[in-house]
FINU-179077 format. One line per 3 residues: their letters; for each residue y, z, x of C-alpha. Coordinates in steps of 0.02 Angstrom, whole numbers. Example, Ala and Ser with C-alpha at 12.3 -4.5 7.8 and 13.67 -1.06 7.14 Angstrom:
// FINU-179077
AS = -225:390:615 ~ -53:357:684
END
This chain:
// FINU-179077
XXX = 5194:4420:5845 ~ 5110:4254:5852 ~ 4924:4212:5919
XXX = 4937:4146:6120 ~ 4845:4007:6031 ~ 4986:3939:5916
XXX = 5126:3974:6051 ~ 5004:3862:6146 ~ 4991:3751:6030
XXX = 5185:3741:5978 ~ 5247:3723:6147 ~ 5131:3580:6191
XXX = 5253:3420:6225 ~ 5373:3531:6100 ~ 5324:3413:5976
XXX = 5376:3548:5799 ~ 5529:3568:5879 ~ 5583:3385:5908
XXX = 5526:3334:5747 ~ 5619:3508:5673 ~ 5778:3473:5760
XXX = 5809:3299:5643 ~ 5823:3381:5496 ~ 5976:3469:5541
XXX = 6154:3392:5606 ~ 6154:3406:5801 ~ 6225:3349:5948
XXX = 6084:3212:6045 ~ 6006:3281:6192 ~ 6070:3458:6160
XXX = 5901:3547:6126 ~ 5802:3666:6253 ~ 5688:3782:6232
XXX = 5737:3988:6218 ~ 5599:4099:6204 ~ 5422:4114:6113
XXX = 5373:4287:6033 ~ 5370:4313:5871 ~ 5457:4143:5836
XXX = 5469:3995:5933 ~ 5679:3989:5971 ~ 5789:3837:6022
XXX = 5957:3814:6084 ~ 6055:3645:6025 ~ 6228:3603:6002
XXX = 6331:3530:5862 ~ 6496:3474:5884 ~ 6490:3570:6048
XXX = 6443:3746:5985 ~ 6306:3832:5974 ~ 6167:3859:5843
XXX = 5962:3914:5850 ~ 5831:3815:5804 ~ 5685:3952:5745
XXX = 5508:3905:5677 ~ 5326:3985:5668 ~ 5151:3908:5634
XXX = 5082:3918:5451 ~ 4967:4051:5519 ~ 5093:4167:5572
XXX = 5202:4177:5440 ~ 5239:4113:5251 ~ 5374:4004:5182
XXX = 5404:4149:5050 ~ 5409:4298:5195 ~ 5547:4198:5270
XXX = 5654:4134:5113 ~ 5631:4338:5080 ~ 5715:4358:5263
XXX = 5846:4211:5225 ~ 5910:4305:5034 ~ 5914:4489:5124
XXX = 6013:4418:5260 ~ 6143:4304:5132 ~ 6156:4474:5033
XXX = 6215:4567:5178 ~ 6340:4449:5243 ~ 6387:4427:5054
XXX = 6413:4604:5049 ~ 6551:4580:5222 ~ 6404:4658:5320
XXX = 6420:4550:5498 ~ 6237:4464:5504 ~ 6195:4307:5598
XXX = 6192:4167:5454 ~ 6095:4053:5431 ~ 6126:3843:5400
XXX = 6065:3714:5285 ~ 5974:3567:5342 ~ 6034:3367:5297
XXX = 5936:3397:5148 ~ 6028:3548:5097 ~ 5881:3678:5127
XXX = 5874:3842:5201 ~ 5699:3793:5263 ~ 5606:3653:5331
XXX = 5441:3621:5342 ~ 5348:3473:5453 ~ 5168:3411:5492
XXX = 5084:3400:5655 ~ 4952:3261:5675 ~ 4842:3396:5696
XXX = 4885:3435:5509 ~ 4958:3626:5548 ~ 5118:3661:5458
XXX = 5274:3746:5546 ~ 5432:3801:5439 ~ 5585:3808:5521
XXX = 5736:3882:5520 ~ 5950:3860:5581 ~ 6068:4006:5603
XXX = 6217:4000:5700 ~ 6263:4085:5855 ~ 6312:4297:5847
XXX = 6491:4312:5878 ~ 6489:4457:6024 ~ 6429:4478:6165
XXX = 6249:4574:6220 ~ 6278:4746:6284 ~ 6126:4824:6356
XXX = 6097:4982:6348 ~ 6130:5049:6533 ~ 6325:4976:6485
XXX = 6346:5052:6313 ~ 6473:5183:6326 ~ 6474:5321:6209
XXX = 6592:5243:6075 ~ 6474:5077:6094 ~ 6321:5200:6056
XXX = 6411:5277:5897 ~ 6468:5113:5827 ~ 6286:5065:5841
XXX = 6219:5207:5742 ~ 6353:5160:5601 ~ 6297:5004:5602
XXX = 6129:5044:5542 ~ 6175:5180:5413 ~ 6299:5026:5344
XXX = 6134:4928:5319 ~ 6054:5052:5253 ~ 6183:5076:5105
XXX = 6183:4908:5062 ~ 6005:4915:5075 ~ 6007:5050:4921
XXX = 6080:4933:4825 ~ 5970:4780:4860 ~ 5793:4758:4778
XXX = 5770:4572:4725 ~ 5665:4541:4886 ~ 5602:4689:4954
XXX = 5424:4662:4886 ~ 5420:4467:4960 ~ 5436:4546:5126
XXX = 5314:4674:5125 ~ 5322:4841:5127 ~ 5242:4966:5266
XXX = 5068:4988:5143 ~ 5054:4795:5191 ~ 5093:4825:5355
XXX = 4935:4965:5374 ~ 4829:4849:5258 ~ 4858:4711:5403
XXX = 4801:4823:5553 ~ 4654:4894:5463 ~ 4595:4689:5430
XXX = 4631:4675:5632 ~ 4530:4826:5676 ~ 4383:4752:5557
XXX = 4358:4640:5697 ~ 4374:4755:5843 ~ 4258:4876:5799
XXX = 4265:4955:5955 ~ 4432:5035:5917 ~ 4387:5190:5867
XXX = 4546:5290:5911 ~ 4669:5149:5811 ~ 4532:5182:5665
XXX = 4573:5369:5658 ~ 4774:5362:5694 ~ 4765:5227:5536
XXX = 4688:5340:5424 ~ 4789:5488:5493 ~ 4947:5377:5477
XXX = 4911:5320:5283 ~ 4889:5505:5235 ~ 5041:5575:5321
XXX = 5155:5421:5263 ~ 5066:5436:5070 ~ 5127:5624:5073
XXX = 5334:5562:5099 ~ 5477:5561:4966 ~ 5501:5358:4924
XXX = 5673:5382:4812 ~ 5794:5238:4876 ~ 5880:5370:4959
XXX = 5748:5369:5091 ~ 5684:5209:5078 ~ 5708:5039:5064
XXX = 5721:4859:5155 ~ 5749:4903:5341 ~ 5779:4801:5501
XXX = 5619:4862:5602 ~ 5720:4796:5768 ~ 5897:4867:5766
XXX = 5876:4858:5947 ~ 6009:4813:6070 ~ 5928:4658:6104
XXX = 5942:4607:5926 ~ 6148:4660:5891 ~ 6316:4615:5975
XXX = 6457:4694:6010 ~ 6625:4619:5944 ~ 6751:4692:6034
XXX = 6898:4636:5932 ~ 6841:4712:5779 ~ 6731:4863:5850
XXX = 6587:4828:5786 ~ 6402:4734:5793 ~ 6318:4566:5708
XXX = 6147:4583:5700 ~ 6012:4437:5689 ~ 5824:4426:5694
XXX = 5779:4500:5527 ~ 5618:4427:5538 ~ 5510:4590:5536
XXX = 5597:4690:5400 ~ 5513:4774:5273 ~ 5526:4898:5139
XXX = 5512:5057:5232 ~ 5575:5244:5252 ~ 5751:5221:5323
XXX = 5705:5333:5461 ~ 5593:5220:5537 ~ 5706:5097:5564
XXX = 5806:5248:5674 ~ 5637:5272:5776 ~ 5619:5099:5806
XXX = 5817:5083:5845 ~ 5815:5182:5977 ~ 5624:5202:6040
XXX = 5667:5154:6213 ~ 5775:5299:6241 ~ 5641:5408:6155
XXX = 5544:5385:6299 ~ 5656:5447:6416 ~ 5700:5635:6445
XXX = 5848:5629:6560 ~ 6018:5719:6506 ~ 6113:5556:6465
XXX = 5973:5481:6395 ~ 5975:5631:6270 ~ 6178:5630:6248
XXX = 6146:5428:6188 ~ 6030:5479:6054 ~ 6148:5616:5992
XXX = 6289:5493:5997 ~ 6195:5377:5892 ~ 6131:5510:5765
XXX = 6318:5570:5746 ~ 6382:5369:5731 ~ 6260:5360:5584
XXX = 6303:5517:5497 ~ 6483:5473:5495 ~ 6430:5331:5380
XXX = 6263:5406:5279 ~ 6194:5574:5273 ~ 6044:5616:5375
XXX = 5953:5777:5350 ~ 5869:5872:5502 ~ 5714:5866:5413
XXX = 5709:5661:5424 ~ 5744:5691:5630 ~ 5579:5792:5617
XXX = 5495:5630:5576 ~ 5540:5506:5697 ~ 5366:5543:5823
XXX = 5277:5498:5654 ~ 5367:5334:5633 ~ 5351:5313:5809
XXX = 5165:5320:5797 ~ 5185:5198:5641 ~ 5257:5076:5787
XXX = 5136:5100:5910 ~ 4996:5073:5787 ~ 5067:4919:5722
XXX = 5115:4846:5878 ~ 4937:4877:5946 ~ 4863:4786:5809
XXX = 4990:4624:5816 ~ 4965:4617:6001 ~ 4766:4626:5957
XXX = 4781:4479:5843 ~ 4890:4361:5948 ~ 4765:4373:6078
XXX = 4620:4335:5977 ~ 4498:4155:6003 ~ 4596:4138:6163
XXX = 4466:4017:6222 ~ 4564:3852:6268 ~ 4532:3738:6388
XXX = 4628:3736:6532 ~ 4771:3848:6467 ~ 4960:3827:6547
XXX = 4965:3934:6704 ~ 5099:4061:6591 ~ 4971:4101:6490
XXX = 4859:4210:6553 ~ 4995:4325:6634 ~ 5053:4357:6475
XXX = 4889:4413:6403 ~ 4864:4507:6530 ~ 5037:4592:6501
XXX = 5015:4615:6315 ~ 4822:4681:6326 ~ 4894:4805:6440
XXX = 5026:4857:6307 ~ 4869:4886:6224 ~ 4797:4984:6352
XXX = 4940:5103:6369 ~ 4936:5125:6176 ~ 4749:5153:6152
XXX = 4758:5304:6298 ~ 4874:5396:6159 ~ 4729:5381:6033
XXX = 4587:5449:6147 ~ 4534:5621:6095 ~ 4591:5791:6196
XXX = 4452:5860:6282 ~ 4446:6039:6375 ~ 4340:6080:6510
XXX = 4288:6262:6514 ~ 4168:6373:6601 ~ 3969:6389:6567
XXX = 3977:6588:6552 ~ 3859:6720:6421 ~ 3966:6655:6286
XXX = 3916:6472:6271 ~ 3749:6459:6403 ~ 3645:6447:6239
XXX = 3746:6328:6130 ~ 3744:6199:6286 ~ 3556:6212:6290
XXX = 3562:6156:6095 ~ 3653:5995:6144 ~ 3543:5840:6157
XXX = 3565:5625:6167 ~ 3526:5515:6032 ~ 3343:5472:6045
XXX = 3379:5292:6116 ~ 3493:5382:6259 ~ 3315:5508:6296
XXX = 3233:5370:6415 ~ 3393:5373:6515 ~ 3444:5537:6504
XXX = 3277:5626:6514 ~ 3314:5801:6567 ~ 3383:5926:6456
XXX = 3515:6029:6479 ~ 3440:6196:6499 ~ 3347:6106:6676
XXX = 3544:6076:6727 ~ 3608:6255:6690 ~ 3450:6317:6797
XXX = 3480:6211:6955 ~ 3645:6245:6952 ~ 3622:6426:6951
XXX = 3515:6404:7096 ~ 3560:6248:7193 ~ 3752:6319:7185
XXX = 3796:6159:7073 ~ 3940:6202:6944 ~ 3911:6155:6742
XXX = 4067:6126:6632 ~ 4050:6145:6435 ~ 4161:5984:6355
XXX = 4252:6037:6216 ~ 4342:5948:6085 ~ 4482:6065:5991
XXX = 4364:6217:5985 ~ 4200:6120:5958 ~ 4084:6119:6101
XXX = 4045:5917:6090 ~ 3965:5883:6290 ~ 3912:5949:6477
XXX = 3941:5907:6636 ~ 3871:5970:6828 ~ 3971:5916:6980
XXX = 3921:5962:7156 ~ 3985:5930:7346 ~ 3868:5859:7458
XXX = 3881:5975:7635 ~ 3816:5841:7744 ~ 3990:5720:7709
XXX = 4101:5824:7570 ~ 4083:5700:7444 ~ 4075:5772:7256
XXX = 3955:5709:7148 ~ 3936:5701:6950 ~ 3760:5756:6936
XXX = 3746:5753:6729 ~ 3852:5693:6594 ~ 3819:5677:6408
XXX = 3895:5716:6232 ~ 3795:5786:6104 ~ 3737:5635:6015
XXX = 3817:5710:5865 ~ 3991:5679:5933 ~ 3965:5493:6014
XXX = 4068:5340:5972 ~ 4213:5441:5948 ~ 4294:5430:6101
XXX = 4265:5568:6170 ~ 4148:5492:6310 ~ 4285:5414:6394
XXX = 4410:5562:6376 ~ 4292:5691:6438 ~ 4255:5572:6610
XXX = 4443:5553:6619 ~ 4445:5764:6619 ~ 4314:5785:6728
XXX = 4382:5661:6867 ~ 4532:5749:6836 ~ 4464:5921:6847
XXX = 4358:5897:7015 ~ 4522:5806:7105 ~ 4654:5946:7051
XXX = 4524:6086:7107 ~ 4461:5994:7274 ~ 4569:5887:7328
XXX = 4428:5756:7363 ~ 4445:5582:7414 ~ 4289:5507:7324
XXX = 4196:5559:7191 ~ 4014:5499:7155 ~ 3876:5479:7040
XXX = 3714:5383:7000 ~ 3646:5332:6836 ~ 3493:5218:6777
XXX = 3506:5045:6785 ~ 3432:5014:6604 ~ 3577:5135:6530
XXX = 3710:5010:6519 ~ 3811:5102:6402 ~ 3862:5211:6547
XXX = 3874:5053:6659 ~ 3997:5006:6561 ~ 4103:5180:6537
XXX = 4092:5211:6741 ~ 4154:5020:6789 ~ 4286:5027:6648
XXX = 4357:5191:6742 ~ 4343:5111:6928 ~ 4193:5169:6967
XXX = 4124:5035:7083 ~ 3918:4999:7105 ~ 3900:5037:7311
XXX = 3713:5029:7292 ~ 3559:5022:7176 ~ 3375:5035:7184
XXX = 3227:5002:7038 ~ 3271:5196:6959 ~ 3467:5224:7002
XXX = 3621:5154:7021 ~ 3760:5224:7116 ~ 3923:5227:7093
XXX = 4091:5269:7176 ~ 4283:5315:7139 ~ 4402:5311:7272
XXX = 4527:5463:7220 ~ 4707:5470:7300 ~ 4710:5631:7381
XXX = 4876:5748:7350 ~ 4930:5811:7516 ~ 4860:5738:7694
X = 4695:5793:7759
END
């Protein structure tokens, strides 16, 4: 995916893509804009058909990533495997490369229009499904065979090398930290004979094939993010958005495209085991790409499209960074684990904020008729919280939260709140749900307003704070 800033930047006046468009044989007038993603695309005609103009910024991509692209894709349609092809320019190149006055560099690419048509997936019938599945496992044979370019285009070790430079500058992203290093174990641990791996797709989605009738089967373009990979991820990523769905048919399509691509190359139950792990390979790498392309997003006066869009990728991001927040159980302060609460403390810069220990907490609530949790992580007892309702209006407040400073800035922080807001609306049914904290402890400022907690009210030693809760049935 390329930076907000360069699509900015590229789209301005459409100035690459003007200049691009003379270096190939094309009908005047002809050229429009497509769509921006990972690629700026263009439509134009030439001698009244149609072809795609497709280009990136310097910082994006590299001449040799996308010659790498060009010779897979020539090898495949060399091989009579139906892949979009690409076209020369007047000067008889596969690529093109022109100068802004800006000085930034954009190389650009022709290929020529997919015979087919586009067949979503809500109108793929079950034969459409299967022929898709044999599609891929044709790939991948021809894949087996090919090896001249697979290390030009990378390989998924690059791929992990390039999110852990990303998450060097966010080092807030604890959770993506941990699923790297859990992913580069777990992937380090796999068979890599060419029978399981080799230069995949990565996007063998249906937006990327189409369906020629005549001859029953697909033509596939946009090899632009293949890599040398297990050939099971390119199955994951294939069919990822029926993954997510758990309905009957939903399931039937998936079984109708395993079956379409073991009628062409054997697939071993063992390799189905692993698509969630390739799946999380995705996620990961998506999260970091989407991180990057958002990145110095400080222009002036932006388009008006802009800023939806960040605001539609950084909550891609969102949605992916929930999966990488800790589990956390709430359990019971009973004879078992009273004393091993008491032995939790803060960090020694949280003590002026959080001044009273636990054991004061566990005592009130034994009298005051306030109820302590114990936070635990797996089967390690990492936090505490108190909650009480107030009898005068039947609000519930959170009268102490902390993790043992031992655990902090893993996570575990957020999770825990997320459990214990949880908790107190499944078990009461309340509306709101309050709590107070001192103004100097801005770390939990932060944590409360990030989770809707909204400041109703403040004086010189607390703040207060409150979440509206949608209740479950009608009071």
């Amino acid at each position: 995916m390329m930076s907000l800033k360069n699509m900015v930047r590229g789209l301005e006046n459409h100035s690459p893509a003007k200049q691009l468009i003379q270096l190939w044989d094309h009908d005047a007038e002809t050229l429009r804009f497509w769509r921006a993603s990972s690629n700026f695309v263009y439509l134009f005609e030439k001698n009244g058909e149609r072809y795609f103009l497709r280009f990136i910024h310097e910082e994006d991509s590299t001449i040799e990533r996308i010659q790498a692209e060009l010779d897979f894709i020539l090898y495949l349609i060399n091989q009579g495997y139906p892949a979009v092809a690409p076209v020369r320019s007047r000067n008889g190149c596969w690529i093109e490369t022109v100068r802004l006055p800006d000085g930034s560099r954009y190389y650009g690419v022709v290929f020529q229009q997919a015979g087919g048509i586009h067949l979503p997936l809500d109108q793929m019938t079950d034969r459409h499904v299967e022929e898709w599945g044999r599609s891929l496992a044709s790939l991948h044979i021809l894949s087996e065979s090919y090896g001249s370019g697979a290390v030009l285009r990378g390989s998924w070790v690059d791929a992990l090398t390039f999110v852990s430079s990303v998450l060097k500058r966010h080092p807030q992203e604890h959770g993506a930290r941990r699923e790297l290093e859990q992913l580069r174990g777990l992937l380090s641990e796999l068979p890599t004979g060419k029978e399981h791996a080799g230069l995949i797709h990565y996007d063998f989605q249906p937006d990327n094939i189409f369906y020629v009738a005549e001859k029953s089967r697909y033509c596939a373009i946009d090899f632009d993010d293949a890599m040398f990979h297990w050939y099971v991820m390119d199955i994951a990523s294939a069919i990822s958005d029926l993954a997510e769905q758990e309905h009957d048919e939903v399931r039937g399509k998936i079984k109708h495209f395993i079956a379409g691509y073991r009628s062409v190359r054997s697939l071993d139950d063992s390799c189905l085991k692993q698509l969630p792990l390739f799946q999380r390979f995705a996620d990961l790498y998506s999260f970091a790409r989407i991180l990057r392309s958002v990145e110095d997003m400080d222009l002036i006066n932006p388009p008006e499209w802009v800023i939806p869009l960040k605001n539609k990728l950084l909550g891609i991001c969102d949605r992916i960074r929930e999966r990488y927040r800790p589990t956390v159980e709430l359990r019971p302060v009973d004879q078992h684990n009273w004393y091993a609460c008491t032995e939790l403390q803060v960090s020694d810069e949280q003590k002026p904020v959080f001044p009273v220990p636990v054991v004061y907490w566990l005592a009130e609530s034994a009298y005051c008729g306030f109820t302590p949790l114990a936070i635990y992580h797996h089967e390690q007892l990492v936090g505490f919280a108190v909650y009480a309702v107030d009898p005068d209006d039947g609000n519930y407040w959170i009268m102490a939260y902390m993790i043992d400073h031992k655990f902090q800035r893993r996570g575990l922080g957020r999770s825990g709140m997320q459990e214990l807001v949880r908790y107190i609306r499944e078990k009461h049914d309340c509306a709101k749900i309050m709590l107070g904290h001192r103004p100097a402890n801005v770390h939990a400022a932060s944590l409360y307003a990030s989770l809707g907690f909204e400041e109703i009210g403040r004086d010189e030693s607390e703040m207060i704070r409150e979440l509206r809760v949608p209740r479950k049935r009608n009071a």
